[in-house]
TITIMAR-191798 format. One record per residue (C-alpha): x, y, z. Coordinates in pm, whole numbers, padded with zeros to 5 digits, always signed. Layout:
# TITIMAR-191798
XYZ ...
This chain:
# TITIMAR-191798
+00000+00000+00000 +00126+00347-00076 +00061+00615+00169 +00121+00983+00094 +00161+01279+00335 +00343+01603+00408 +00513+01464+00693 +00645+01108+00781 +00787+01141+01135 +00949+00805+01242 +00918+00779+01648 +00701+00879+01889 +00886+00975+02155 +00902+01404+02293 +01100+01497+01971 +00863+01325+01707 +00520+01438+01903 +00640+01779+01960 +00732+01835+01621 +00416+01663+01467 +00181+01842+01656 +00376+02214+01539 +00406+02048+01198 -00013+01928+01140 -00023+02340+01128 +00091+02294+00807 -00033+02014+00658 -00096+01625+00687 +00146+01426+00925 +00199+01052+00940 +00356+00874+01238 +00494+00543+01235 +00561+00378+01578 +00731+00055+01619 +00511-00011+01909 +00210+00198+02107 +00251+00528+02056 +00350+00615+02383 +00600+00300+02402 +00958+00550+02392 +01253+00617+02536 +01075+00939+02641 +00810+00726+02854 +01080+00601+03045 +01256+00913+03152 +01239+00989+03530 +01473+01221+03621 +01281+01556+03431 +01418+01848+03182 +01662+02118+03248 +01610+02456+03207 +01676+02797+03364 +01327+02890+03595 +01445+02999+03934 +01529+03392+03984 +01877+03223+04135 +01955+03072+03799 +02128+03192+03518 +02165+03125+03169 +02552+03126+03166 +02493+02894+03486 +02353+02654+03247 +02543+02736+02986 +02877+02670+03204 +02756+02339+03322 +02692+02170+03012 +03017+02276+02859 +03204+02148+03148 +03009+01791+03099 +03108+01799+02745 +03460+01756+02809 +03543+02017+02531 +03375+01904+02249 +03019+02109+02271 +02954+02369+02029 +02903+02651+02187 +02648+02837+02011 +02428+02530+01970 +02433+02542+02355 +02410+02884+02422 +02062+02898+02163 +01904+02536+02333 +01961+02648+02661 +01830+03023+02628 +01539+02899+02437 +01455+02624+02705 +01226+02837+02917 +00986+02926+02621 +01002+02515+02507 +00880+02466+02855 +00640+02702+02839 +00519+02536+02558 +00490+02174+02708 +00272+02322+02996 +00031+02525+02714 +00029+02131+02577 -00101+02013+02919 +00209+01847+03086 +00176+01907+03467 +00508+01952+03657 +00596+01867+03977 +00453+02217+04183 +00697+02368+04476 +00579+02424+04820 +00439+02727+04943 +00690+02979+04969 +00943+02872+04723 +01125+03114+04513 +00981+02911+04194 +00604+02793+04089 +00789+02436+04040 +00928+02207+04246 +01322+02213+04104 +01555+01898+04072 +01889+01918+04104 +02123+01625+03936 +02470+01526+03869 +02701+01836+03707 +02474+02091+03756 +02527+02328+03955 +02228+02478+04010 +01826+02314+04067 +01666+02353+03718 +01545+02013+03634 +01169+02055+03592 +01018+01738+03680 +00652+01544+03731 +00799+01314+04059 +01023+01069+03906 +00785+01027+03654 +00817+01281+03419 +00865+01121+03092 +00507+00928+03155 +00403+01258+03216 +00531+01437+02909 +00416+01131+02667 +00062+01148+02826 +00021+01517+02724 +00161+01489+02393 -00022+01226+02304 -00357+01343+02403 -00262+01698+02166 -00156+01507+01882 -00466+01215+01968 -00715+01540+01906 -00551+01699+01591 -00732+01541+01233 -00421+01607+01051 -00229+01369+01237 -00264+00977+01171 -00022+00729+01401 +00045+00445+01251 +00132+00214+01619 +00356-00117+01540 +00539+00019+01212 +00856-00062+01230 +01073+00162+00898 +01295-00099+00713 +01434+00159+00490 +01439+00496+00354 +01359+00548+00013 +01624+00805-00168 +01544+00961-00533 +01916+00841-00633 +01826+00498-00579 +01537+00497-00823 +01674+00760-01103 +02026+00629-01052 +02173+01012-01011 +02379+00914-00646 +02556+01277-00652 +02281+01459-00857 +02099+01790-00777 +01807+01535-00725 +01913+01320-00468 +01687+01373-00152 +01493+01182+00046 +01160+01095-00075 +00986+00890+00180 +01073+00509+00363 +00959+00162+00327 +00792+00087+00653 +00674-00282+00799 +00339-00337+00943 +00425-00572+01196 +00074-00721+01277 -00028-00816+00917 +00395-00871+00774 +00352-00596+00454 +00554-00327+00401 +00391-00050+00319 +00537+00226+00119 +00568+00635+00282 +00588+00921+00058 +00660+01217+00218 +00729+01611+00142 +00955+01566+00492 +01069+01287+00663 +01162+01318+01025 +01377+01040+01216 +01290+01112+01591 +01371+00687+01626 +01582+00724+01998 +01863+00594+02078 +02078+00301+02063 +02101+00129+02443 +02006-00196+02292 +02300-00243+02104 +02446-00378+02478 +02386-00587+02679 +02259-00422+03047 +02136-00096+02956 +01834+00138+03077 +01680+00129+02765 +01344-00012+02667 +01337-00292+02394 +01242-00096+02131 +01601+00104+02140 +01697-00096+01857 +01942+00204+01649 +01696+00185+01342 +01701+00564+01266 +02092+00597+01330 +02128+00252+01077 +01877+00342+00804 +02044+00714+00765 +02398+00598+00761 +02273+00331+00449 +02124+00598+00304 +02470+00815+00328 +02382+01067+00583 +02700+01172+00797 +02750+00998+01172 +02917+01121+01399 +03101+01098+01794 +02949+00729+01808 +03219+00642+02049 +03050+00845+02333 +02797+00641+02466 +02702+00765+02819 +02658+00448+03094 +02375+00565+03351 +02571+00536+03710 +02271+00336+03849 +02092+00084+03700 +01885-00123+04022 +02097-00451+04023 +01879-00754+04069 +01844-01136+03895 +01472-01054+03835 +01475-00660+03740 +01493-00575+03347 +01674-00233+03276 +01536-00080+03569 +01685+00307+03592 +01744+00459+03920 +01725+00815+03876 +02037+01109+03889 +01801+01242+04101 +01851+01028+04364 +02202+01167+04402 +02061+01491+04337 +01872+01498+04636 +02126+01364+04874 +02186+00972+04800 +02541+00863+04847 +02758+00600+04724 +02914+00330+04946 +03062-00003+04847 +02892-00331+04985 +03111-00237+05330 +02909+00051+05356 +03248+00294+05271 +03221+00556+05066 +03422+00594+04745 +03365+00901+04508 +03540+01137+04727 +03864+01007+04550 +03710+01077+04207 +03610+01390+04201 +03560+01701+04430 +03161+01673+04409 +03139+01332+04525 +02801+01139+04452 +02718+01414+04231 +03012+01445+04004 +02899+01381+03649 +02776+01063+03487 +03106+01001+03321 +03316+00981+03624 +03045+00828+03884 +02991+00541+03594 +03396+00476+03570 +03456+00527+03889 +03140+00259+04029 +03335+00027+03732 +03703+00113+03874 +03578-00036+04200 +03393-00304+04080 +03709-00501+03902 +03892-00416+04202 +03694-00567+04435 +03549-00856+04187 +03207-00747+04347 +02876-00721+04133 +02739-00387+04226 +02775-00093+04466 +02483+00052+04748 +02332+00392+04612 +02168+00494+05029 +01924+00759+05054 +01816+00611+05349 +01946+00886+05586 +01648+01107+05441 +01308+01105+05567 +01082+00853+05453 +00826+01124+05394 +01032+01305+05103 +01105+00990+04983 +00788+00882+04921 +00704+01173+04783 +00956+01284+04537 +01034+00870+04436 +00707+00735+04415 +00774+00497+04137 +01097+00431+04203 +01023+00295+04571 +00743+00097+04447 +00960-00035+04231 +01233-00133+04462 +00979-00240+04682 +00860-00513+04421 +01215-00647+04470 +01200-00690+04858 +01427-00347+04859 +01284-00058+05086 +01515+00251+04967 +01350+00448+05285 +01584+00227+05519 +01854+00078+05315 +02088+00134+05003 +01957+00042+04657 +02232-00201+04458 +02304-00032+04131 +02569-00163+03844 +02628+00093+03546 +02432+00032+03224 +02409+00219+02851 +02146+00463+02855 +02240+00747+02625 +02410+00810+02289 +02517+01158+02216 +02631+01126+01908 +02403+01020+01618 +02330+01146+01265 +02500+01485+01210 +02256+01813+01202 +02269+02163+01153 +02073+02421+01378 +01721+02351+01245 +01770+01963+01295 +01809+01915+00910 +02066+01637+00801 +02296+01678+00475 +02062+01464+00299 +01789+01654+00165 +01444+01664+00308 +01559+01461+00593 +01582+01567+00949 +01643+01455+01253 +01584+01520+01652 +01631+01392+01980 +01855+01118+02076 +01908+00986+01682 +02126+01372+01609 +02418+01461+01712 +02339+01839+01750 +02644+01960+01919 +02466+02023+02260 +02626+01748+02437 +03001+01726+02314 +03176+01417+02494 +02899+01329+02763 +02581+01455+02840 +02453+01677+03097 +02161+01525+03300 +01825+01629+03171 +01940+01815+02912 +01816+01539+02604 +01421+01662+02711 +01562+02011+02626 +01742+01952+02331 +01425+01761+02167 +01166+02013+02233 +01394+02293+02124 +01508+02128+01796 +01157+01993+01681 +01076+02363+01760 +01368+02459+01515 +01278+02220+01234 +00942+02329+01239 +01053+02666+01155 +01260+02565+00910 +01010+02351+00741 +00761+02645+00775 +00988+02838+00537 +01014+02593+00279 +00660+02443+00296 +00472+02648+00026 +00738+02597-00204 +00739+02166-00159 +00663+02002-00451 +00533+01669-00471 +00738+01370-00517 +00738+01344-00936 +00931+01012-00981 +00748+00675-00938 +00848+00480-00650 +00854+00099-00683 +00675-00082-00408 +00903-00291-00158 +01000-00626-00321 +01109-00925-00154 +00999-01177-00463 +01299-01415-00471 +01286-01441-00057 +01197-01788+00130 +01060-01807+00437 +01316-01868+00714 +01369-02199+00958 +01675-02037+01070 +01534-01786+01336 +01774-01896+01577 +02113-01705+01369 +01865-01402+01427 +01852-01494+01819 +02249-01603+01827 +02348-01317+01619 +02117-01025+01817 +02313-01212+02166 +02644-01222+02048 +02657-00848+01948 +02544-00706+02271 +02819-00941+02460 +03073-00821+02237 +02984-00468+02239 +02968-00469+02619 +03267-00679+02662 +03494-00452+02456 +03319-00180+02361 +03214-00060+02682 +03310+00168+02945 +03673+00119+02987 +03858+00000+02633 +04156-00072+02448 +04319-00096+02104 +04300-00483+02162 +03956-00471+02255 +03853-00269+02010 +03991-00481+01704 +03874-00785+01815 +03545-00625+01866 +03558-00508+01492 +03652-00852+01368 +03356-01023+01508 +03067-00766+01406 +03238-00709+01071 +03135-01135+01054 +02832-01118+01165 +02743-00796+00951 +02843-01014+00693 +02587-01318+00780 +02332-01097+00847 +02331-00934+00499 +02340-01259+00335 +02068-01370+00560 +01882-01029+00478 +01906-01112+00105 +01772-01455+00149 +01448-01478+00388 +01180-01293+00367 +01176-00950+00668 +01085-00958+01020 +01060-00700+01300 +01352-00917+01452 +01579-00904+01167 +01533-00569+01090 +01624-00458+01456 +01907-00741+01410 +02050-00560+01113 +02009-00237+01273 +02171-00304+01606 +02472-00462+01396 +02539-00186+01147 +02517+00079+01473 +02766-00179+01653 +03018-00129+01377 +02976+00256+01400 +03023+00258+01721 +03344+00060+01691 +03503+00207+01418 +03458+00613+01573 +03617+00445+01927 +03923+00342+01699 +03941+00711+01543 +03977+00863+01869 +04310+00818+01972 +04285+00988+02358 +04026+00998+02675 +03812+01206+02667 +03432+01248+02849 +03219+00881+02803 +03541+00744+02555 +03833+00585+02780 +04096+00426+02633 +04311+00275+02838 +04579+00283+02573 +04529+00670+02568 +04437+00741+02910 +04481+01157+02872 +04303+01365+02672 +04462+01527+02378 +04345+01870+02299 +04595+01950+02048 +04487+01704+01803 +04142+01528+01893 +03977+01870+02012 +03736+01787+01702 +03423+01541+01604 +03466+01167+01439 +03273+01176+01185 +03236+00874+00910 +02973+00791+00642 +02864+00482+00363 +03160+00549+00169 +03431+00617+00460 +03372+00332+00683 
């Protein structure tokens, strides 16, 4: 079936809704969702979104923070413009109906400000430790209510469809992005998406290890379908480990929030002794970066499994209150965080680099954008300040929509005839277990050698075995006839390689990248982005 709109976003997550709902303003906008619409890594946020609000605060507070997270490698004006435009993003969200945690009588600010690891200041807006819930439910319910808008739930994009593919012009005037194939996952067609715009607001990558904070459907898919359409990727090798994942046999990818340290919870190995003091002058709220190689520093030195995250010394009345979910959660586990320490072991959670945009979101492939956790925008350099991916998504949908707005009325409709998807010489496969072997064997790898700590050694026996299995897959691809499984499996094994290859580039330390082989940073000749693309790799 071919479907034809003004705008195919690809996610449903803060960045896609936020610009879809701006966008359906305009004209007609399709969403395709791999699962429910309100199944993203947005849903699953808890900690809130940063942003200047109290009188106390300051831009250049802000402003200060995040480059100091970024280890040197933030671009400054991209920072300067997300984080002075925050407050009127956030403005925004509440207009859309999100409802924010509200201070106490008294307060300098209307809301009820978080404070979490590197900032300096409280500015995380947040709705209890449940503010990504909170932010999907609003955004939903706009878009839900707008006629323009159709969401397609449990469309899973195979591929995107590019005009040099079909007129054979790879390096012509013409070459843009017309649309993508896209899987309906329930009935097994793929359905073909022409589009004026596409938007890739997919997420992230988290599922490309093997303990991460992620939810399931963090598969890479936008990251992998722009990089085989030749879109530039770049600072792959910084993928930011969350401090505090709860460690327990029977808990999947459970995130304990920053703002747990942020509001006084301390760090102690399984003796109860406390460790980041000889990390870092702030302690249990130095940045994610150091907490997350520090907590791994003492975990191979001790051979022990996980460390004690204690908030325990607070009262149990706060920490009710501001970790609802979170105790509940812990609580499920036979773990009461109001009287003793939560185990937590590292885990992937964020990847700040991603498909390389300008300042409107817009990729160097024509017609194709991209926001949220899929870009690499500049705002977060070499590791991410806490909170600030919330920011960075509402801000750049905002931007693309602008910039869309100015081309709109002159978009012409797509004039060349796309083919539909074709599969004919495909079997159906008996094999589904390479898919299963293949998906596990990454993820081991990847966190094996790829992950917070590495080495030249690790690295290129890491890019041995996924350059083989790349290999099987694509032959396998070729063969049997698509799944949801194999596409994620192809995805998740072209990202892996990304990944690997930018590690290798970098030849220093520096922010979520540690090479043990080049433990110091080198600002002389690596002050700069890896970038790679189809025909560099």
């Amino acid at each position: 079936m071919e479907i034809k709109t003004d705008f195919l976003v690809l996610g449903s997550g803060i960045a896609g809704l936020s610009f879809a709902i701006r966008a359906a303003e305009l004209g007609t906008v399709a969403i395709a969702t791999k699962k429910e619409k309100s199944e993203s890594n947005t849903n699953y946020a808890q900690g809130g979104i940063a942003a200047v609000h109290d009188p106390s605060d300051r831009f250049e507070y802000h402003i200060r923070d995040t480059l100091l997270c970024g280890a040197g490698l933030c671009k400054e004006d991209v920072v300067d413009f997300v984080v002075r435009e925050g407050p009127e993003r956030i403005q925004e969200l509440l207009d859309w109906g999100v409802e924010f945690t509200k201070a106490k009588p008294g307060s300098s600010s209307i809301y009820d400000l978080g404070r979490e690891g590197g900032h300096s200041m409280r500015r995380v807006l947040h709705a209890k430790d449940l503010t990504g819930s909170e932010i999907e439910r609003a955004l939903n319910e706009k878009a839900s209510s707008n006629p323009n808008i159709h969401v397609y739930e449990n469309h899973l994009a195979v591929d995107l469809i590019m005009s040099s593919a079909i007129t054979g012009e790879a390096n012509g005037p013409s070459n843009r992005c017309l649309g993508a194939y896209v899987l309906d996952i329930n009935h097994n067609r793929v359905h073909t998406f022409i589009a004026k715009y596409i938007i890739l607001a997919t997420g992230g990558a988290g599922k490309v290890y093997l303990i991460t904070t992620n939810p399931d459907i963090a598969t890479a898919d936008g990251i992998a379908m722009a990089y085989r359409a030749g879109a530039l990727i770049s600072n792959m090798e910084f993928i930011q480990f969350h401090p505090t994942c709860l460690y327990h046999p029977e808990a999947k990818s459970f995130l304990i929030s920053e703002a747990v340290r942020g509001e006084g919870g301390i760090l102690k190995l399984r003796s109860g002794e406390t460790f980041m003091e000889k990390y870092h002058p702030m302690k249990s709220l130095a940045p994610r970066d150091v907490v997350a190689k520090a907590i791994d520093t003492e975990l191979k030195k001790s051979g022990e499994e996980f460390v004690l995250l204690d908030i325990s010394h607070k009262d149990r009345e706060f920490i009710l209150n501001r970790f609802p979910n979170i105790y509940q959660k812990c609580l499920e586990f036979g773990i009461d965080m109001t009287s003793e320490a939560i185990p937590v072991v590292p885990a992937a959670h964020y990847l700040c680099g991603g498909v390389v945009v300008n300042h409107y979101g817009e990729t160097n492939i024509e017609r194709l954008f991209a926001l949220g956790e899929v870009s690499c925008t500049g705002l977060h350099g070499a590791n991410r300040l806490a909170s600030n991916s919330l920011l960075e998504a509402v801000v750049y949908a905002h931007r693309a929509f602008v910039r869309v707005s100015e081309m709109f009325s002159q978009s012409r409709e797509v004039s060349v005839t796309i083919p539909p998807w074709g599969q004919q010489q495909a079997i159906e496969s008996d094999e589904s277990v390479v898919v299963s072997h293949n998906w596990d064997e990454i993820r081991r790898c990847m966190w094996n050698y790829v992950g917070i700590v590495r080495s030249d050694k690790r690295l290129e026996r890491a890019k041995r075995r996924i350059d083989m299995i790349n290999r099987e897959i694509d032959e396998y691809y070729q063969q049997f006839f698509i799944t949801k499984d194999l596409i994620e499996l192809r995805n998740i094994a072209t990202t892996a390689l990304l990944i690997v290859r930018c590690a290798q580039m970098r030849k220093e330390s520096r922010g979520l990248h540690y090479n043990i082989d080049y433990p110091e940073k080198d600002d002389v000749n690596w002050l700069k982005d890896t970038t790679i693309s189809r025909e560099t790799i």
